[in-house]
SERO-4910 file (N, C-alpha, C, O; in steps of 0.05 Angstrom, whole numbers):
BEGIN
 pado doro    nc1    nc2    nc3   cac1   cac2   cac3    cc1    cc2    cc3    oc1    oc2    oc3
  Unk    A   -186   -277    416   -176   -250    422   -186   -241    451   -207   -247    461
  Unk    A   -162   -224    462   -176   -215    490   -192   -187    483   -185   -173    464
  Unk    A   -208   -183    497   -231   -151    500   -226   -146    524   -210   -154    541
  Unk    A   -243   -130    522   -247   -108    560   -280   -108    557   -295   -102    539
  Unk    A   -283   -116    581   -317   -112    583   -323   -101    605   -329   -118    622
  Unk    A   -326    -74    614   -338    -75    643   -316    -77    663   -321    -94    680
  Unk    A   -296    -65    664   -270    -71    676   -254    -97    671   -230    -98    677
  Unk    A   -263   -113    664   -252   -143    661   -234   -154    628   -244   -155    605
  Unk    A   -208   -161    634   -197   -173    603   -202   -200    603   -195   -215    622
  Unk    A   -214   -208    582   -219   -237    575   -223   -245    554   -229   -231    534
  Unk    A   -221   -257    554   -231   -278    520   -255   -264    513   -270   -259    531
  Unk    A   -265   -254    482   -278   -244    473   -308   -271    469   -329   -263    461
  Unk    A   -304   -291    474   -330   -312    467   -335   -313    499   -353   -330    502
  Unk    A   -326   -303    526   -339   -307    542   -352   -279    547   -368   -272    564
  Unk    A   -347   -273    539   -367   -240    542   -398   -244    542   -408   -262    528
  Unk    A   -411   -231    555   -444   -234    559   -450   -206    552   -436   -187    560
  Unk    A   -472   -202    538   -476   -175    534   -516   -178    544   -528   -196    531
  Unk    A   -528   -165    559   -558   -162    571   -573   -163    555   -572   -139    548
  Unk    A   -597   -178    533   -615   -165    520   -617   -141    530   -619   -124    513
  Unk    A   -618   -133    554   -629   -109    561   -618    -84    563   -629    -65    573
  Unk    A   -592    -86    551   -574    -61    541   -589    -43    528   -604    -51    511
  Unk    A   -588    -16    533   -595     -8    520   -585      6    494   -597     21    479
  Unk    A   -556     -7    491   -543      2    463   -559    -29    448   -566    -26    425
  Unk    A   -563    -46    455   -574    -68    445   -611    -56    432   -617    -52    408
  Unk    A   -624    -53    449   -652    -42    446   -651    -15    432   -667    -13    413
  Unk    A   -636      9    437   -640     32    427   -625     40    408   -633     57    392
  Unk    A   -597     29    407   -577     43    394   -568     57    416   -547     67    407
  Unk    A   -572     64    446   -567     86    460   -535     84    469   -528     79    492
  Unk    A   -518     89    446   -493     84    444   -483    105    431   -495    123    421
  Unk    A   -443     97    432   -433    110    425   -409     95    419   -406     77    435
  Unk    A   -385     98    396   -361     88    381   -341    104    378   -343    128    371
  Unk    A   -316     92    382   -300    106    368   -278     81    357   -277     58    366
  Unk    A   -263     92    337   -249     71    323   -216     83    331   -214    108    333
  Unk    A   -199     73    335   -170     90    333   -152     62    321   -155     38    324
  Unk    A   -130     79    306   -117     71    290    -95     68    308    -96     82    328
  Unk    A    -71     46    303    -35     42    313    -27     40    286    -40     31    267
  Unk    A      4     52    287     15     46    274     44     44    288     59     61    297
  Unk    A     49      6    284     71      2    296     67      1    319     86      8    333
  Unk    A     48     -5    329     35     -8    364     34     18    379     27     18    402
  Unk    A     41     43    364     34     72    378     -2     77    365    -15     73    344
  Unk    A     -6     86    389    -42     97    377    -34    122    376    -16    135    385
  Unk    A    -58    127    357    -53    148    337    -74    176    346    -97    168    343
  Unk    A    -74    196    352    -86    220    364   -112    204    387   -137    204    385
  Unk    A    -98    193    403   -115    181    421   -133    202    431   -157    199    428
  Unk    A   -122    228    444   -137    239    463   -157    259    442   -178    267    452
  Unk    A   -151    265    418   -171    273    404   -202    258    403   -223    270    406
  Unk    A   -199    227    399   -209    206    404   -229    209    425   -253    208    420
  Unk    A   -219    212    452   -232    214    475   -250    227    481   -271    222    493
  Unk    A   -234    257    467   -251    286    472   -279    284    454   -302    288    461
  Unk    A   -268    275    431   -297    260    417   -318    252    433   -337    266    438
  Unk    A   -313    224    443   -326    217    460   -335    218    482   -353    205    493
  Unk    A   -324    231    488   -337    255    509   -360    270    501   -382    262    508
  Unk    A   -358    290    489   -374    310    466   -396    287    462   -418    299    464
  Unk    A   -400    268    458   -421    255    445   -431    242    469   -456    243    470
  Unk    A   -419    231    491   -436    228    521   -444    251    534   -457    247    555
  Unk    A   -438    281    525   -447    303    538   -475    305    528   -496    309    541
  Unk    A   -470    302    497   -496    309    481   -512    286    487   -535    293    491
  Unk    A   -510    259    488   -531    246    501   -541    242    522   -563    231    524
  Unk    A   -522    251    546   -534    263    573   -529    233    591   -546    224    607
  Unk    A   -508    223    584   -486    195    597   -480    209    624   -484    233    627
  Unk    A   -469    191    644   -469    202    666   -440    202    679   -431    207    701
  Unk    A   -426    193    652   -396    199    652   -381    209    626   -376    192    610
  Unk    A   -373    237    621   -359    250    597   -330    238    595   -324    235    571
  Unk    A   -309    230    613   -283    233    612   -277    203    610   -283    186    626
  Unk    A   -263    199    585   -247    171    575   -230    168    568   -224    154    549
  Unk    A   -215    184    585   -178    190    581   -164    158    588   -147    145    576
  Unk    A   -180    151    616   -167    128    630   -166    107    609   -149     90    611
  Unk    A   -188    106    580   -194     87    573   -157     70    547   -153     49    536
  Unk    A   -140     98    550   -110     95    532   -106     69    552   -110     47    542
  Unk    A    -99     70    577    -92     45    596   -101     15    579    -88     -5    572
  Unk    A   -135     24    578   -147     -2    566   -135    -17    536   -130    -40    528
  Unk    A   -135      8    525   -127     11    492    -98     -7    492    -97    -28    478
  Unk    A    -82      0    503    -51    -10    504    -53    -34    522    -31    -45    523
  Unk    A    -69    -44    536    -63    -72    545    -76    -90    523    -71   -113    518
  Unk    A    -90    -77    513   -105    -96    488    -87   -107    470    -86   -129    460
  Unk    A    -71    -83    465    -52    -88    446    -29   -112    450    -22   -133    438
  Unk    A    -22    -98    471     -6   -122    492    -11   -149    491      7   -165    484
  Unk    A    -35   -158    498    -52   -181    500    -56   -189    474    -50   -212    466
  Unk    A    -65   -169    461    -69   -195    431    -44   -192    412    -49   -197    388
  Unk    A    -21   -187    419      7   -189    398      8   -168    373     20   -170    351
  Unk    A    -10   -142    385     -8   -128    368      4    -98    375    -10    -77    377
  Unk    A     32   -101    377     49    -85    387     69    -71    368     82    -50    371
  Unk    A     67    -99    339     86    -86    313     56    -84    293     33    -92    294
  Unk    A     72    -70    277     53    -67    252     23    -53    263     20    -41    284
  Unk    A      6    -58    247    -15    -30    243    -49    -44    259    -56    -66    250
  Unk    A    -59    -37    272    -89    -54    279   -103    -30    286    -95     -8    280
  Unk    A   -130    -36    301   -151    -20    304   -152    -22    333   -138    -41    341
  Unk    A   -167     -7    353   -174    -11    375   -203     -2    373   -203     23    372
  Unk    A   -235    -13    372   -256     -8    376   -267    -13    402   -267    -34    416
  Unk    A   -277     15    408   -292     23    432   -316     24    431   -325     36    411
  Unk    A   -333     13    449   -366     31    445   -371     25    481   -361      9    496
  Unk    A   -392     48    485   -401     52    505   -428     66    504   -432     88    495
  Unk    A   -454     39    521   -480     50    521   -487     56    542   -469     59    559
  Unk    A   -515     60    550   -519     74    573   -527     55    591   -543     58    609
  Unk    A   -514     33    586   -522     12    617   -549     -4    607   -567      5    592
  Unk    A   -548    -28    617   -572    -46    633   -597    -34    644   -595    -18    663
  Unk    A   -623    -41    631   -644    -28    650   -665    -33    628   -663    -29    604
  Unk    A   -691    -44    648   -716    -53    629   -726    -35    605   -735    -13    608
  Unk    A   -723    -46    585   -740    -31    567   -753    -13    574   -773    -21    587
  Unk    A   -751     15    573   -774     39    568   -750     69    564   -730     75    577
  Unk    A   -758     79    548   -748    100    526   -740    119    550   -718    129    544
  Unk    A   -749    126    572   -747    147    585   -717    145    600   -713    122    606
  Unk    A   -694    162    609   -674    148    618   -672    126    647   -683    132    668
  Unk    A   -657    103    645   -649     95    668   -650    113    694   -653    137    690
  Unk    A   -649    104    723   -635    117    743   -608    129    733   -596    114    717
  Unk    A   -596    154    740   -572    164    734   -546    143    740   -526    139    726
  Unk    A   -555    133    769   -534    112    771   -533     91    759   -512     79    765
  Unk    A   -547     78    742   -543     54    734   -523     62    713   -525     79    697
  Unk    A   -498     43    718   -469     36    709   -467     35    681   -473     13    671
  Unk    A   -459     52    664   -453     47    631   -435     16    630   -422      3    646
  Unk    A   -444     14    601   -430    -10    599   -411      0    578   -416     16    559
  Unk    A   -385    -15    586   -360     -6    558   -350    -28    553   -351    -45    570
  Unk    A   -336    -33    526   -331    -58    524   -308    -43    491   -314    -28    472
  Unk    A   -289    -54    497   -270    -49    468   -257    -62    470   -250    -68    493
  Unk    A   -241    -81    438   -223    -93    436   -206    -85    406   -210    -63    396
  Unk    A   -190   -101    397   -162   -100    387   -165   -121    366   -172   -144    369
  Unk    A   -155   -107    339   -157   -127    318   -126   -116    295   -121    -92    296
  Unk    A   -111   -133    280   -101   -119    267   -109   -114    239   -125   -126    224
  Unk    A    -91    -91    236   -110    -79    206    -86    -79    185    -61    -76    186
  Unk    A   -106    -84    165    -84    -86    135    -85    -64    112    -99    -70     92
  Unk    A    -75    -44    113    -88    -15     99    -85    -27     65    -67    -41     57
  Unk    A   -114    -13     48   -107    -25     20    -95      2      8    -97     25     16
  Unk    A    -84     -9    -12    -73      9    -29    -82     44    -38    -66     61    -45
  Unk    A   -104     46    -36   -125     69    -52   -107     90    -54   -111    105    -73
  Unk    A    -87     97    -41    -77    123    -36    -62    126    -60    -56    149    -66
  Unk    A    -53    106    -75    -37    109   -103    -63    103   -121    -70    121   -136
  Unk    A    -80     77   -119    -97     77   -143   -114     99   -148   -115    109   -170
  Unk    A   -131    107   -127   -153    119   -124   -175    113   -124   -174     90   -132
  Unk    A   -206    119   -117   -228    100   -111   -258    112   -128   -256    136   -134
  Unk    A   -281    101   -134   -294    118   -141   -312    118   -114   -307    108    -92
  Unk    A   -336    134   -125   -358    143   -103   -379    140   -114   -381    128   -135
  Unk    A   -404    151   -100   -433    151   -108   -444    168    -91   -438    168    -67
  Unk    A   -465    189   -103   -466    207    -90   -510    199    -83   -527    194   -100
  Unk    A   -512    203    -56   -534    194    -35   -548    218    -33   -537    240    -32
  Unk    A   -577    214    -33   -592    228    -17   -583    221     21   -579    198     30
  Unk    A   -583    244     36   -577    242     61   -605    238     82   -615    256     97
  Unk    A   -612    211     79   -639    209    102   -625    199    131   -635    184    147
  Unk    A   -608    208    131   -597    209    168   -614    226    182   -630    243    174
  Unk    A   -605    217    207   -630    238    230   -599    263    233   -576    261    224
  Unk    A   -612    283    249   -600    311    241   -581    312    261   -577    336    266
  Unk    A   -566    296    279   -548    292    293   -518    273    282   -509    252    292
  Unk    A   -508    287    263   -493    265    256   -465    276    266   -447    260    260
  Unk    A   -459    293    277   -441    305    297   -433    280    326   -413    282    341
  Unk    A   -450    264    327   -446    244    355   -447    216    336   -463    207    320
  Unk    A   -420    208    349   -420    181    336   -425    162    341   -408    145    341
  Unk    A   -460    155    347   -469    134    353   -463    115    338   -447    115    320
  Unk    A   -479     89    350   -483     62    339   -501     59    317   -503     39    303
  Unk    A   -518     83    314   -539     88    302   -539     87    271   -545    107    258
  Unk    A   -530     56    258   -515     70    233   -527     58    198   -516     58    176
  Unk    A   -560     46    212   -570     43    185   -574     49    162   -576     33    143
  Unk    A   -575     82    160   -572    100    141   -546     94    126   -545     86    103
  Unk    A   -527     98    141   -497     94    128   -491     69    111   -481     65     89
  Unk    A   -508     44    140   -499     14    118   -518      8     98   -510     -5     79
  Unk    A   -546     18    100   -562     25     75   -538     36     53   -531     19     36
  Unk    A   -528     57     51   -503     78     29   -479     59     26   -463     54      8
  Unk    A   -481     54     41   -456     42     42   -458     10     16   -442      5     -2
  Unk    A   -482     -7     24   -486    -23     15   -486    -19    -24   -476    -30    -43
  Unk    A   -506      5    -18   -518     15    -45   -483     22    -61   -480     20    -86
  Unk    A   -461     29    -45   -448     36    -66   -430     14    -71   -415     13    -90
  Unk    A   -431      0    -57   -413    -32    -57   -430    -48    -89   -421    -57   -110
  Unk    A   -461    -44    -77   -470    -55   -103   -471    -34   -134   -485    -35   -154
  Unk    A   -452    -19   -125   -445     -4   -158   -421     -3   -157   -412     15   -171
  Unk    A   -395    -22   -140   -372    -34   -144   -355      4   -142   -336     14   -155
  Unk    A   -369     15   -123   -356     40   -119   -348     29    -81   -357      9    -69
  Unk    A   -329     49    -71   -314     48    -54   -331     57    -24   -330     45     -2
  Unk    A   -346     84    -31   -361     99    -12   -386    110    -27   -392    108    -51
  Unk    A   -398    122    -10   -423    135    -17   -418    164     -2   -404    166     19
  Unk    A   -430    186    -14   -427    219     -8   -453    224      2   -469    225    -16
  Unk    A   -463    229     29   -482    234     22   -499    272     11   -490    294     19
  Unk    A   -510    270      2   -526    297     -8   -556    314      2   -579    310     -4
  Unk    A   -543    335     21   -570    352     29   -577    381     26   -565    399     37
  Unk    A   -589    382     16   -602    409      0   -579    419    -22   -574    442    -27
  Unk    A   -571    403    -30   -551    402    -59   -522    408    -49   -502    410    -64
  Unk    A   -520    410    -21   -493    395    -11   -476    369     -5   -481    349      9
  Unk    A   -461    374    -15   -452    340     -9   -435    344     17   -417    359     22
  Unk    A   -447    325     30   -436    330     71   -409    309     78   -390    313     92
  Unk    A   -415    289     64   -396    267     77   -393    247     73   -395    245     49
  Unk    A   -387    224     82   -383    198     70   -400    176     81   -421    188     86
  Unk    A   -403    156     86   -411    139     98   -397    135    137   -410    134    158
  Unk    A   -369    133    130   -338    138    146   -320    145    134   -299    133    129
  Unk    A   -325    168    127   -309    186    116   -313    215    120   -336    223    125
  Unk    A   -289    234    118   -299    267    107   -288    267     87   -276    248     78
  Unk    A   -289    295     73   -298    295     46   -282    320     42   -288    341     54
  Unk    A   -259    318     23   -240    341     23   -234    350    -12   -226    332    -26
  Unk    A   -238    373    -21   -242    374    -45   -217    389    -55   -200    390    -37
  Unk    A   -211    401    -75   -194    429    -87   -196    437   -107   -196    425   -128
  Unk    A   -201    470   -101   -209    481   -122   -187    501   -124   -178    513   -105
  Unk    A   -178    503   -156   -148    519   -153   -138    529   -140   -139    553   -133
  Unk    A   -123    511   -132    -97    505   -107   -111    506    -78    -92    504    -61
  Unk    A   -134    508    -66   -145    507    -35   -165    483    -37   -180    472    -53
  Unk    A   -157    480     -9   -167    450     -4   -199    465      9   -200    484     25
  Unk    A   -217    451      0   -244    456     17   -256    432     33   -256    411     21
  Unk    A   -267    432     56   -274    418     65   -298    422     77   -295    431     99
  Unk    A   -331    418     67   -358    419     93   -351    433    118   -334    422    132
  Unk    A   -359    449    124   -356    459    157   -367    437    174   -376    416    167
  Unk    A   -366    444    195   -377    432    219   -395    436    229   -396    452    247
  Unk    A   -413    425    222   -440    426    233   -453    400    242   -443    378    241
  Unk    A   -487    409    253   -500    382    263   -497    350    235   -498    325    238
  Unk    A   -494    366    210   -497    343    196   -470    327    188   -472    306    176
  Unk    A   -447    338    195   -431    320    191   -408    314    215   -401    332    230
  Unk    A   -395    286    219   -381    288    238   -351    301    245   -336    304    225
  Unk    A   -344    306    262   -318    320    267   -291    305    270   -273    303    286
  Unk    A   -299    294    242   -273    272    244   -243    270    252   -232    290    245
  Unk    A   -230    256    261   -199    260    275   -182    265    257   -159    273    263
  Unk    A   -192    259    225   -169    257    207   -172    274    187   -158    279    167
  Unk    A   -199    283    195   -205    309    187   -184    335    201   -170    351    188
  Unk    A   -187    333    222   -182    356    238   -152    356    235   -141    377    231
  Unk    A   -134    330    238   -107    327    232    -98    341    198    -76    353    194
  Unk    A   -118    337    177   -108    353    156   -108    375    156    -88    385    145
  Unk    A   -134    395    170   -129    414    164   -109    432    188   -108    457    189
  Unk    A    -97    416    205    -70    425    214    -55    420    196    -37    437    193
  Unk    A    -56    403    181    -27    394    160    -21    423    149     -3    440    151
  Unk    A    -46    420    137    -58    446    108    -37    467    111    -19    473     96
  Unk    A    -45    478    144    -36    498    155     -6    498    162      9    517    156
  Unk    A      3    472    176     38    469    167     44    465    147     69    470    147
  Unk    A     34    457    119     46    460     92     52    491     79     73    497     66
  Unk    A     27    508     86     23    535     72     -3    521     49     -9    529     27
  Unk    A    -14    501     62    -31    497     33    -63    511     43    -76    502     61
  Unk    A    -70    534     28    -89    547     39   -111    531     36   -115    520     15
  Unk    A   -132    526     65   -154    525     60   -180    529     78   -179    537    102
  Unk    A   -200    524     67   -225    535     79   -249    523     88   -253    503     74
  Unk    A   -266    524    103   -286    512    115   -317    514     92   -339    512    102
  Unk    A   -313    516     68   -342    519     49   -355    491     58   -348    471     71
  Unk    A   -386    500     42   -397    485     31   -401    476      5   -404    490    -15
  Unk    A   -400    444      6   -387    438    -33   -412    430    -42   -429    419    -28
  Unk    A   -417    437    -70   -439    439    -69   -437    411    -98   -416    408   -111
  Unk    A   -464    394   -102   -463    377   -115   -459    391   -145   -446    381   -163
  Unk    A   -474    420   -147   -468    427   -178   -445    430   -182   -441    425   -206
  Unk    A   -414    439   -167   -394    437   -168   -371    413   -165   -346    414   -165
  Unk    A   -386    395   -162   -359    374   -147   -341    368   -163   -317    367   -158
  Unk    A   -358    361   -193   -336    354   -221   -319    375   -226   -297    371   -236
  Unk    A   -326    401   -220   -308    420   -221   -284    417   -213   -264    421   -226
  Unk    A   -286    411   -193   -253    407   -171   -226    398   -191   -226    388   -214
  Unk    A   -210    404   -176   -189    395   -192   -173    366   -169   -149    359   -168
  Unk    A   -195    356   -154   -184    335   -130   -206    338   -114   -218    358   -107
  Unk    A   -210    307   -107   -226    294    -95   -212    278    -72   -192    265    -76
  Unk    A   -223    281    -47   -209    262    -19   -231    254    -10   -250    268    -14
  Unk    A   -234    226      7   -252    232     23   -222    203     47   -205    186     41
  Unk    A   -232    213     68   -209    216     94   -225    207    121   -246    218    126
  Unk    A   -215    185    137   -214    178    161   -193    155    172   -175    145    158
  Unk    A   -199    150    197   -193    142    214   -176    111    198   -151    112    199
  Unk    A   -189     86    186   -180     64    168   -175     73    133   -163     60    116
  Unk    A   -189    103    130   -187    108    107   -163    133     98   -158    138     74
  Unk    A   -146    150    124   -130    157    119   -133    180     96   -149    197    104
  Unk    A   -122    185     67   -121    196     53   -130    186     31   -111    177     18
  Unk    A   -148    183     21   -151    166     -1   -164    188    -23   -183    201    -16
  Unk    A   -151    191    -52   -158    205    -81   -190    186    -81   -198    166    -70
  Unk    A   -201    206    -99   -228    200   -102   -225    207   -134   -220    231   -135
  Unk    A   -227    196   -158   -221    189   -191   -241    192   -208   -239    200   -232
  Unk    A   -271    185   -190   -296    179   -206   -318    184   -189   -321    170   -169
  Unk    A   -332    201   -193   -359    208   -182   -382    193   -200   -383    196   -224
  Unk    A   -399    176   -186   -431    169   -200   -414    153   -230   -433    152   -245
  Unk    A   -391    142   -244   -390    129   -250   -369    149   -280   -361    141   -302
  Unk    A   -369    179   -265   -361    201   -291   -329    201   -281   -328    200   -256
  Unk    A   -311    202   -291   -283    207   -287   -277    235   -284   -284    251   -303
  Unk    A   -261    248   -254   -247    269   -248   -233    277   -269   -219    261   -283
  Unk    A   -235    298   -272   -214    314   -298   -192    307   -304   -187    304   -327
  Unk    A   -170    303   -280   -140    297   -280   -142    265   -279   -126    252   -294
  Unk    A   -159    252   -264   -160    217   -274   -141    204   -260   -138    180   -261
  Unk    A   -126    222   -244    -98    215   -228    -98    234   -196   -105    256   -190
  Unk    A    -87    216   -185    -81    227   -147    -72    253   -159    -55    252   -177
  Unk    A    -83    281   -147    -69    306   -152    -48    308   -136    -39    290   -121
  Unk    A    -34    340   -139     -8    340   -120    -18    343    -89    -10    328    -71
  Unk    A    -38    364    -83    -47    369    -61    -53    339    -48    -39    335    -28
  Unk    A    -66    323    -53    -68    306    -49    -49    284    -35    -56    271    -15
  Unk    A    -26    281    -47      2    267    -55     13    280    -26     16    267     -5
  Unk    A     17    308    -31     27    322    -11     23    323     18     38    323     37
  Unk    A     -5    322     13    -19    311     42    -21    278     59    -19    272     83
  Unk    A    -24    267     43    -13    238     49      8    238     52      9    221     70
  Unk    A     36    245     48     55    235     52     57    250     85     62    236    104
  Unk    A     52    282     89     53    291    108     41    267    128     54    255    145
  Unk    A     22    263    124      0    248    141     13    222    155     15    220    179
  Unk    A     23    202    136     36    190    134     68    191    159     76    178    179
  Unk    A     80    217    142     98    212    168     86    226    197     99    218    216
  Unk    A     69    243    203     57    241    232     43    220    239     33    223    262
  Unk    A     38    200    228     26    175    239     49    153    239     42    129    244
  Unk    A     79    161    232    107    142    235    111    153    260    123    138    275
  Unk    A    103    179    273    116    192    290    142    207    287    157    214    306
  Unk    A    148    213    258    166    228    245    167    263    243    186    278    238
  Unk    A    137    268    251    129    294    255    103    301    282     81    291    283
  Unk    A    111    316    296     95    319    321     64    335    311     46    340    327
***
């Protein structure tokens, strides 16, 4: 496969990356994932602004990665993934420079590097998936989408080994989010979704539903869901970027009331669905 490394397209096995990176040594990085469908990328510049927002907050010495769509679509180009559906992964750390915690010179050059894979979406959106619900020992920045993602593949792991889909995590008897996911609930007839805060991220497919919400008429609100309530709901989502819309059936191993994709649910996926055909602006 071809990548981008540092201005350059090439073969992804000749790539050299520094021990001395400091996304290598620190984590002192940052990701973003974007979806095509049909070789169009999908809310690119939401994407960007993201990443932006998360090199501001780490104090990178470049915010703006608009230019980076150029990169995104030659990738595509290059590796034959122009029909049907793939991923474009980005990350960008803060450059080359000897070990020590304190920052680099300002000028020393970030390093970026993203490439192009295609993706095969599974079914969940008709079956539905279960979950498992986490204590949240993340550090209190989960608003910036680092590289930083032990906590997650710790949850993540833990719910694979209970043959569940995702993990939720839970702080001070809220449930915040997913592993890579947000977390969209309903409680007679309004969709609720975690606000935005330091503990959870500001996901793209987040933010695309609750525009939907608002072009459907389906009312909803920014709460906090709280773990004594979740079985309550009458619908469970948890939503991103490779995960789209996906029903959530089974919490901790107990079955959702209805046991089936609700309408809200249904409703929203299909919306979703055709703004990601390019059927709806």
């Amino acid at each position: 496969m071809i990548a981008y490394f540092n201005g350059r397209f090439l073969p992804e096995e000749d790539i050299r990356i520094s021990p001395e990176d400091r996304g290598f040594v620190f984590a002192d990085a940052l990701y973003e994932v974007i979806r095509t469908y049909e070789g169009r990328l999908f809310e690119t510049q939401a994407h960007w602004a993201r990443l932006g927002y998360g090199a501001k907050a780490l104090r990178f010495n470049r915010t703006d990665f608009g230019d980076l769509t150029g990169v995104a679509e030659t990738l595509l180009r290059e590796n034959g993934l122009t029909r049907g559906d793939a991923t474009v992964y980005v990350q960008v750390t803060r450059g080359q420079a000897p070990r020590s915690h304190p920052f680099p010179p300002q000028e020393t050059p970030l390093t970026i590097y993203a490439s192009a894979r295609p993706f095969f979406p599974k079914g969940f959106a008709t079956d539905g998936v279960s979950v498992i619900l986490v204590s949240d020992q993340r550090w209190a920045r989960c608003d910036i989408k680092t590289v930083g993602l032990t906590a997650n593949v710790l949850a993540q792991q833990q719910a694979q080994d209970h043959g569940a889909y995702e993990a939720l995590f839970v702080r001070d008897g809220a449930v915040l989010e997913g592993t890579h996911t947000n977390l969209f609930t309903v409680f007679d007839g309004t969709v609720v979704t975690p606000p935005r805060t330091n503990y959870i991220l500001g996901g793209i497919t987040r933010q695309v539903i609750l525009g939907l919400c608002k072009k459907l008429s389906i009312p909803a609100v920014e709460n906090p869901v709280f773990e004594s309530r979740l079985m309550e709901a009458d619908e469970i989502m948890v939503v991103g970027t490779t995960t789209e819309i996906t029903p959530v059936l089974r919490v901790n191993g107990q079955k959702l009331r209805s046991g089936v994709p609700g309408e809200i649910t249904r409703r929203l996926w299909k919306a979703f669905r055709d703004k990601a055909a390019g059927f709806e602006d």
